[in-house]
N, C-alpha and C positions, 0 to 999 in steps of 0.2 A: 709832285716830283716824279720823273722819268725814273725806270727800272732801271736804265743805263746810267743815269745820274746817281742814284744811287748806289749802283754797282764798282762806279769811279769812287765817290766817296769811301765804300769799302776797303777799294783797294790802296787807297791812301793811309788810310788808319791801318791799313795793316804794314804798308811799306814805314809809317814812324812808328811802330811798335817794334820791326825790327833794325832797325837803328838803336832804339832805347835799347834792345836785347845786345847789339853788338858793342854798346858803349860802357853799357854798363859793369863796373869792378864787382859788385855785391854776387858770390856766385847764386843765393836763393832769389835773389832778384832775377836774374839770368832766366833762373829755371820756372819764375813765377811768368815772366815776361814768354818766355817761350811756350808757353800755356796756355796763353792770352792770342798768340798768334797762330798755334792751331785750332783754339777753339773758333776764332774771327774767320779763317780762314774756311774749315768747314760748312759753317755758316753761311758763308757766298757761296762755295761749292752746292751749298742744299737749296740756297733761296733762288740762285741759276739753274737749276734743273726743274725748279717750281716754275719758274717764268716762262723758260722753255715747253713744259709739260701745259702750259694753258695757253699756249700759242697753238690754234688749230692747225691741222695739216690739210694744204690742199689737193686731194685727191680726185682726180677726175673718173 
């Protein structure tokens, strides 16, 4: 699987976690679910700076 391919699946799971956050009545569920999408969220932020970071640079 492609970095990009998986970068889209990321960003997916993260767009239906926040729908579940915005649908949801339960306010601990609210707050448990908004948890879940900063810590996902980070996560691609840290794994895209890793992808980025072992992409050589070409310097002439």
């Amino acid at each position: 699987m492609s970095a990009d391919c998986q970068f889209d699946e990321q960003e997916v799971l993260i767009l239906r976690y926040r729908a579940l956050e915005r649908e949801v009545t339960d306010p601990l569920a609210a707050v448990l679910l908004h948890d879940i999408v900063q810590d996902l969220e980070a996560d691609l932020h840290r794994e895209r700076a890793m992808a980025l970071s072992a992409i050589p640079s070409s310097k002439s």
